[in-house]
C-alpha distance (Angstrom), angle and dihedral (degrees) to the residues before:
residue distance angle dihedral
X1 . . .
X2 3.59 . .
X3 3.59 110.9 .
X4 4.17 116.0 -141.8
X5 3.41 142.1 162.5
X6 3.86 131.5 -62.6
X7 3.80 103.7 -70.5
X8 3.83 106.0 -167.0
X9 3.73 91.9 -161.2
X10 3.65 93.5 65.8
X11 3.88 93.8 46.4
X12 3.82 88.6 52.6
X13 3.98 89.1 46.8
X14 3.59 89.7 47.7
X15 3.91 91.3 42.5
X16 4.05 90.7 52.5
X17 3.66 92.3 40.3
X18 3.95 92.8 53.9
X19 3.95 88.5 57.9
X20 3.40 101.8 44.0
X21 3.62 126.8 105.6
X22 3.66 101.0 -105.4
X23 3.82 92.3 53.9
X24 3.84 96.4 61.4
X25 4.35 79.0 68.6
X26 3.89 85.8 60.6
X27 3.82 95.0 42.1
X28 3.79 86.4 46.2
X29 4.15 86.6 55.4
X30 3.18 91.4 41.8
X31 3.85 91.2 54.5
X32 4.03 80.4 46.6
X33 3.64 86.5 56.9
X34 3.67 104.3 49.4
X35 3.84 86.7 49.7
X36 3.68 104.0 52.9
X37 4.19 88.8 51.1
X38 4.25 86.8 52.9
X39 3.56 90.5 43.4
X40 4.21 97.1 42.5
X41 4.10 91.3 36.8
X42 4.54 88.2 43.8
X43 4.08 75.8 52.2
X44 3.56 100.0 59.2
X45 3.92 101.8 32.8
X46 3.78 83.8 61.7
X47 3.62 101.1 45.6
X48 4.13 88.3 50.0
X49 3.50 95.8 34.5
X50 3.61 92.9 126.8
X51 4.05 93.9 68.0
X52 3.27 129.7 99.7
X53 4.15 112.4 -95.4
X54 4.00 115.8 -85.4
X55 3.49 139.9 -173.9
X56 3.99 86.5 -98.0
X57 4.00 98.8 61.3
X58 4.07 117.3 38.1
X59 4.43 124.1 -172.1
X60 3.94 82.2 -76.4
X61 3.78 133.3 33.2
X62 4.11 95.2 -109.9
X63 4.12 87.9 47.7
X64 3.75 92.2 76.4
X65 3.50 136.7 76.6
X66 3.41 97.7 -123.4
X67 3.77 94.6 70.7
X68 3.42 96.5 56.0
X69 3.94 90.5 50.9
X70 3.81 90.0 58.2
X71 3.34 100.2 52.0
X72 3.71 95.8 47.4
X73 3.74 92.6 53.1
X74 3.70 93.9 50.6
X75 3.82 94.1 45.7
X76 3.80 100.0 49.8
X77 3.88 87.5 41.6
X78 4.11 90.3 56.8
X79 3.73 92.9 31.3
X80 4.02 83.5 65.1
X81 3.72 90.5 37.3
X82 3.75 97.9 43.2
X83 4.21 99.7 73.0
X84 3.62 91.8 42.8
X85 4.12 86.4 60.5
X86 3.91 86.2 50.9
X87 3.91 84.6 -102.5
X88 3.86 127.7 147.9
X89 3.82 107.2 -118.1
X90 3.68 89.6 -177.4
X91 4.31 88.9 113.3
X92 4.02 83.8 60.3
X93 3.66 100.4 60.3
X94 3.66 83.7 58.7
X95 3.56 94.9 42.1
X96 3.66 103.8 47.4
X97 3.74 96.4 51.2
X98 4.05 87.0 52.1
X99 3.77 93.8 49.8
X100 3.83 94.8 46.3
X101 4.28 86.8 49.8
X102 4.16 81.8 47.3
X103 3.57 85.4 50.0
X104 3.72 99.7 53.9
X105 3.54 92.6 46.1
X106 3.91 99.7 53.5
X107 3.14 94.0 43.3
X108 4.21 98.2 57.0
X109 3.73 85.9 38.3
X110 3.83 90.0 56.7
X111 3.46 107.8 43.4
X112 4.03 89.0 40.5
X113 3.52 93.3 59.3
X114 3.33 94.3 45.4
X115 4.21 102.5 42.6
X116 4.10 83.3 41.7
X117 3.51 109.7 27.4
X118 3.74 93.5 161.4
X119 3.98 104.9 40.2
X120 3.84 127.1 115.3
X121 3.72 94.4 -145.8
X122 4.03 88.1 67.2
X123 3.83 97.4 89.0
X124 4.19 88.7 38.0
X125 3.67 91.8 57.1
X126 3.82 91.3 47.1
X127 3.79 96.7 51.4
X128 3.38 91.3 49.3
X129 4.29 102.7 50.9
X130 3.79 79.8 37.9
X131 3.69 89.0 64.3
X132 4.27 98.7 30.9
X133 4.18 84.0 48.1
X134 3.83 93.3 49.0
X135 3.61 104.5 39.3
X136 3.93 88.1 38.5
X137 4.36 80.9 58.3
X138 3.79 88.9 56.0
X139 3.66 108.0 38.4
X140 4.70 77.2 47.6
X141 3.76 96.0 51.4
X142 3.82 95.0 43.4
X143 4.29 98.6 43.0
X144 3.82 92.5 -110.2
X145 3.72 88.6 113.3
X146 4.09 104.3 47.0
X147 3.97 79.5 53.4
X148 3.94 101.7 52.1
X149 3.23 92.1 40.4
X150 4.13 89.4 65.8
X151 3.92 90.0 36.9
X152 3.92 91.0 57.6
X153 4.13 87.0 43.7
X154 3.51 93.3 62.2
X155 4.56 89.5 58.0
X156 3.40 96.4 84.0
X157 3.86 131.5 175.1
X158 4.26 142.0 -179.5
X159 3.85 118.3 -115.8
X160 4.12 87.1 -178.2
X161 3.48 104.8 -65.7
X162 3.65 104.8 -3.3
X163 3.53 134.2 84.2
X164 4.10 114.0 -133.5
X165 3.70 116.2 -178.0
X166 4.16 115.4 -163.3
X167 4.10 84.1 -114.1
X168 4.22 85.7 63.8
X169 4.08 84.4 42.8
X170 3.78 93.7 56.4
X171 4.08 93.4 43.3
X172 3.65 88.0 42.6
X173 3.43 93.1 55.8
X174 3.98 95.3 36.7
X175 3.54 89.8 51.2
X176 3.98 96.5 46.4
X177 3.76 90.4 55.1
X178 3.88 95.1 46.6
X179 4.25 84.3 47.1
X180 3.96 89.4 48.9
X181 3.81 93.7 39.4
X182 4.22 87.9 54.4
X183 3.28 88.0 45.1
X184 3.78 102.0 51.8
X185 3.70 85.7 48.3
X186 3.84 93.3 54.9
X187 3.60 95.5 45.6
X188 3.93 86.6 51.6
X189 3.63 96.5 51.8
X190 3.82 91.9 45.4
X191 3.94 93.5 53.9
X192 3.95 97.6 39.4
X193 4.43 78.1 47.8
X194 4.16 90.1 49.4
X195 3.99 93.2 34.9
X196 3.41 100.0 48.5
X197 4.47 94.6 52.0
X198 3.94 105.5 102.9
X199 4.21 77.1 -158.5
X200 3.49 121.1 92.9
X201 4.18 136.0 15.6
X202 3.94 106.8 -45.9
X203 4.28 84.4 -135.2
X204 3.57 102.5 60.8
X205 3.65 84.6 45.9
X206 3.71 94.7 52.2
X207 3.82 90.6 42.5
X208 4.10 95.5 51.7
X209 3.94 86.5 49.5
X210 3.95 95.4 54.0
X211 4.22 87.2 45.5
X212 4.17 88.8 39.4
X213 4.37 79.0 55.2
X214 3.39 98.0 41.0
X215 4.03 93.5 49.8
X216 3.52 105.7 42.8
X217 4.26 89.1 47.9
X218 4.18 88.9 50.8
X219 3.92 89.6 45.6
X220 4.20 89.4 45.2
X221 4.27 87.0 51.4
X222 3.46 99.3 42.4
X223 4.59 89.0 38.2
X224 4.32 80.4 52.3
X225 3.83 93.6 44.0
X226 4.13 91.6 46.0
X227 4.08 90.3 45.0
X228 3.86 86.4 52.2
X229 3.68 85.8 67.4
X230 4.30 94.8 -111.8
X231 3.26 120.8 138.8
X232 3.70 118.0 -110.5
X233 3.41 95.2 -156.2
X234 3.60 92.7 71.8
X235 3.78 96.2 65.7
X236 4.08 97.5 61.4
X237 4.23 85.3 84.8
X238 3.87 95.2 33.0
X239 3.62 91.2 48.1
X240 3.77 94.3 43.2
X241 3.98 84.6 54.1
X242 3.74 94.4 46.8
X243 4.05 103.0 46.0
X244 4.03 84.3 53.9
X245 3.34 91.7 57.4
X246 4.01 93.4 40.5
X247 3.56 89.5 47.7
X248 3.89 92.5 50.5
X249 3.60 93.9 45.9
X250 3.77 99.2 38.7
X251 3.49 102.7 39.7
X252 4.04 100.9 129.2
X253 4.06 84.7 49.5
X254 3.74 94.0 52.8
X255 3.56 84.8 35.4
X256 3.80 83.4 63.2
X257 3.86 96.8 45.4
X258 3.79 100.2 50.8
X259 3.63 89.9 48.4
X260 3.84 89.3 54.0
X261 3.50 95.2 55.5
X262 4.27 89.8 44.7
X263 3.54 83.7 55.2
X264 3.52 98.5 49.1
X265 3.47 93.2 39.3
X266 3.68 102.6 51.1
X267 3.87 93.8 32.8
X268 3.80 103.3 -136.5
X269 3.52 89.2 142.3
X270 3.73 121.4 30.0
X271 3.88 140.3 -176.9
X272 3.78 110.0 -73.7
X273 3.78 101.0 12.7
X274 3.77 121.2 136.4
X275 3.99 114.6 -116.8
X276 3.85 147.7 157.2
X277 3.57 123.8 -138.8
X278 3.88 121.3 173.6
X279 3.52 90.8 -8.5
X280 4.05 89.5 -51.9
X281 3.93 108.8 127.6
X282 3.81 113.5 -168.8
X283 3.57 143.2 118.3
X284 3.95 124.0 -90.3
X285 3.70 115.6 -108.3
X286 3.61 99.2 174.5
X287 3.63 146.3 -0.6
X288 4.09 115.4 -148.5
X289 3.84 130.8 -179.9
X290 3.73 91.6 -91.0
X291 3.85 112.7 14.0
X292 3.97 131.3 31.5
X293 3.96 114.5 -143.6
X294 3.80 119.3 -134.3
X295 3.65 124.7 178.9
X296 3.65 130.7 -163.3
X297 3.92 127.1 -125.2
X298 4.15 81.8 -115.5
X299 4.04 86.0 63.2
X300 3.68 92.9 -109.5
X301 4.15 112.7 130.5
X302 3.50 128.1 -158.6
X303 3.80 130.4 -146.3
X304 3.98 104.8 -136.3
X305 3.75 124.0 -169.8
X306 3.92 108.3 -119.0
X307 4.08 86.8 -131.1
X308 3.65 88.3 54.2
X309 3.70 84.5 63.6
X310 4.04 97.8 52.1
X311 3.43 99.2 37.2
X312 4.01 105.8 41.5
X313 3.72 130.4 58.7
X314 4.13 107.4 -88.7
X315 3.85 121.0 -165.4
X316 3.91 110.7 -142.5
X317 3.65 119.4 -168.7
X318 3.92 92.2 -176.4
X319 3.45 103.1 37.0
X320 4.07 103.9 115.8
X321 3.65 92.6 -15.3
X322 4.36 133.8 18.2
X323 3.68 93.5 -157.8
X324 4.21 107.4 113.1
X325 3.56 131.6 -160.8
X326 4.08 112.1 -133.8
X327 3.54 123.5 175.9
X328 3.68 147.7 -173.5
X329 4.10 152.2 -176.9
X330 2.99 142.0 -116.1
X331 3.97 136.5 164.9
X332 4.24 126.3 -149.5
X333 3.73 117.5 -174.7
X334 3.66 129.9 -90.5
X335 3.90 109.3 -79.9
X336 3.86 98.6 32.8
X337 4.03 114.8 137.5
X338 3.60 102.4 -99.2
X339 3.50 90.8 -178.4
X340 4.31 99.2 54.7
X341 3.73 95.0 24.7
X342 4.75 97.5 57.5
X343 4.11 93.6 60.6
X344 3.96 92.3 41.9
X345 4.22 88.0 51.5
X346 4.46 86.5 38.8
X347 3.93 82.5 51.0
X348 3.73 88.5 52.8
X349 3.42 101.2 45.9
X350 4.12 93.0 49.5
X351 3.98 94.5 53.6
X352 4.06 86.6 69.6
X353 3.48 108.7 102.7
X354 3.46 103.9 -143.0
X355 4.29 85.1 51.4
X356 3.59 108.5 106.9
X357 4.26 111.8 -118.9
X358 3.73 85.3 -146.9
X359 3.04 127.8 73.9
X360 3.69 87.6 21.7
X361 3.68 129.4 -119.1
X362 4.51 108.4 -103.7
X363 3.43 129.3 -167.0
X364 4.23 113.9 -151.0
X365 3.62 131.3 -168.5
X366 3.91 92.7 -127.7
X367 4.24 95.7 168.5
X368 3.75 154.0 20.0
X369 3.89 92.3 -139.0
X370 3.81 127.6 -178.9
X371 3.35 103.9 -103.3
X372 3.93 98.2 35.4
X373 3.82 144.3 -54.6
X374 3.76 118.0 -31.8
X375 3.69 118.3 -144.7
X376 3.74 125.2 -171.0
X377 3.89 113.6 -148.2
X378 3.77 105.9 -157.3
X379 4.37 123.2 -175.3
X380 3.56 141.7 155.3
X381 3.24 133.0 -114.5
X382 4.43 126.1 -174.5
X383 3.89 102.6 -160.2
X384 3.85 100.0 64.3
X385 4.20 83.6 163.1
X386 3.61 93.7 73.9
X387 3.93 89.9 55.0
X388 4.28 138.7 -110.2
X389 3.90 100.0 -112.9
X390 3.71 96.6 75.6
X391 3.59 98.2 45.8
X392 3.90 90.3 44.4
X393 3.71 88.7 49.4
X394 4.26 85.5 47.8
X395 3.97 80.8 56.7
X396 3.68 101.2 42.6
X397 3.92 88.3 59.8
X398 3.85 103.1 42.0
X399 3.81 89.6 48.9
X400 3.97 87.8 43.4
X401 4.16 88.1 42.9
X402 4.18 88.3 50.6
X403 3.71 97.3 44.4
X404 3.61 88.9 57.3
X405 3.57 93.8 47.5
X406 4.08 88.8 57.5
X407 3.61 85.6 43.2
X408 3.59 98.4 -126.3
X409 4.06 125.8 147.2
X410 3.53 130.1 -124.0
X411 3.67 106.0 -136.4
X412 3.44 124.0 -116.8
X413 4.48 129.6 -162.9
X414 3.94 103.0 -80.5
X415 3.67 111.6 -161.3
X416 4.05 120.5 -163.1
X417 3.99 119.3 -146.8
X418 4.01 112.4 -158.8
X419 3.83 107.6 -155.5
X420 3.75 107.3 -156.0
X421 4.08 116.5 -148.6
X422 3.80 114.5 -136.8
X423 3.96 121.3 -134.6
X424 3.42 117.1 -98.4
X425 3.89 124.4 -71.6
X426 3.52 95.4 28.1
X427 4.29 119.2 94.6
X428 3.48 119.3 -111.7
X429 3.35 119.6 -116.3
């Protein structure tokens, strides 16, 4: 279409066309219209109900995408229909221009909230393509927009060799954050798609996610930057120039992404296994690009450093095998049966549920101590997650509850006093 100026004759057409008779039969199908896309998108939010939110279905049947889809197909399809059944379609040029703005919105709302569910600039970018998308609707239906558009063609300026007006700006710009919008949305579905599969190692599927991301926003920038007419070929030297000087002065932080994808890679460290880093024992909750989150059995988390995790020592209870060794002391006095009293204690220790079977709970004699005999009570436990201090306490008491069964004391420091008598005639102290 060819876009023009604002022709007052065809808004006063339009104006006397939208209240005449035969247009309250295309408001009435348009009414028609609206209502079967509620009724068919209330349909399938209830029959797949149990799934996880998408961009498709929002809190409400209008907050979605799909909505707006609906009722865009059905107006454009009876907006073409409409004149050839001797029917005004004058209530569809309004309509379609509204639906398409509706469109936009829900659609960056969506796949916003779901790419950055946790960022402040959510409700800021909505406000604002709420406003561009409306106001762009208006200035459409009444042939402001068709007229700006040649206005801002005629500013031009050089960027070296090419000529950029502020009209190639705009669509640049419009068209980069529809590209980056698509994009977030397909790197979202991918990774809720590769997350949510109980099949396969949870690394590799975290890894293909972050490179899925990564991918589809590159191709979106450099599809924006190619539809704004620039040549492509002119970033191999700039961006040669710049990623030295990135790399130079961002070394820690790509420092921090390479060794996030060596860890997920290789899988030394995997989602859910227990570790201790810097004297920071906890389980790993998630591995990003640049930092890998552990949490502590006490609930606190801490953010580690992915190079902290290739070039420092790291303690992995799950690595090749969850089961853990934990240990501890006790002391009998001097002259207790060894020999009767070590399987009684073993037999203890094993009845504990969370006590491994196999490998077997032992009791050693592991010194002659001062106050008595020290035994070491060693077991094995296979859920390290859940923590060693309650299943230490567990054996604590059933080797205290068993020892006072047998009757048999657990020594305690003895101390001897000497009181010396002084010779006669002097006081005693």
């Amino acid at each position: 279409m060819t876009s023009k100026a604002i022709d007052f004759a065809e808004l006063r057409d339009l104006g006397e066309a939208l209240l005449s008779t035969n247009s309250l039969v295309g408001l009435a199908i348009l009414i028609a219209c609206l209502g079967l896309s509620w009724v068919v998108v209330s349909l399938l939010q209830r029959r797949i109900a149990h799934l996880r939110p998408s961009v498709f279905f929002g809190q409400r049947i209008v907050d979605g995408v799909l909505f707006p889809i609906l009722a865009l197909l059905l107006a454009l399809a009876a907006k073409t229909w409409l004149p050839l059944m001797g029917i005004s379609h004058a209530v569809f040029k309004l309509a379609v221009p509204v639906l398409v703005s509706l469109l936009i919105i829900r659609l960056t709302v969506q796949v916003l909230r779901t790419a950055l569910p946790n960022s402040a600039l959510v409700e800021l970018i909505e406000q604002t393509v709420s406003w561009a998308a409306w106001v762009g609707s208006i200035l459409w239906v009444i042939g402001v927009l068709p007229w700006l558009r040649d206005e801002l063609n005629d500013i031009t300026f050089k960027l070296g060799a090419t000529t950029i007006s502020v009209t190639n700006l705009l669509e640049a710009s419009m068209t980069a954050l529809i590209a980056v919008v698509l994009a977030l949305w397909l790197s979202s579905v991918i990774e809720s798609r590769l997350l949510s599969r109980p099949v396969g190692d949870l690394s590799l599927r975290k890894i293909a996610a972050n490179v899925s991301r990564v991918v589809l926003l590159l191709s979106a920038i450099l599809f924006s930057l190619s539809a704004a007419g620039m040549d492509l070929t002119a970033l191999s030297v700039m961006g040669g120039a710049v990623g030295v000087g990135i790399g130079l002065g961002m070394q820690k932080l790509a420092s921090n992404y390479v060794s996030g994808f060596v860890i997920l890679a290789e899988r030394s460290l995997r989602i859910g296994d227990m570790v201790k880093v810097d004297n920071f024992e906890g389980r790993i909750t998630d591995i990003k690009t640049r930092f890998t989150v552990i949490r502590a059995l006490n609930g606190r988390e801490s953010i580690v450093p992915n190079e902290l995790l290739i070039t420092q020592r790291v303690e992995n209870s799950s690595l090749a095998d969850p089961t853990v060794l934990i240990s501890t002391v006790v002391q009998v006095a001097y002259g207790t049966d060894l020999d009767l009293l070590l399987p009684q204690l073993t037999d203890a220790v094993r009845h504990i549920p969370r006590v491994l079977k196999s490998p077997e709970p032992s009791v050693l004699l592991t010194q002659f101590a001062a106050d008595g005999l020290e035994l070491t009570v060693s077991f094995w436990i296979s859920d390290p997650e859940n923590g060693q201090g309650g299943v230490r306490s567990e054996v604590n008491l059933s080797l205290l509850r068993k020892l006072n069964e047998l009757g048999i004391e657990i020594p305690f420091p003895q101390r001897v006093m000497h009181h010396q008598v002084p010779p006669a005639g002097l006081p005693s102290a």
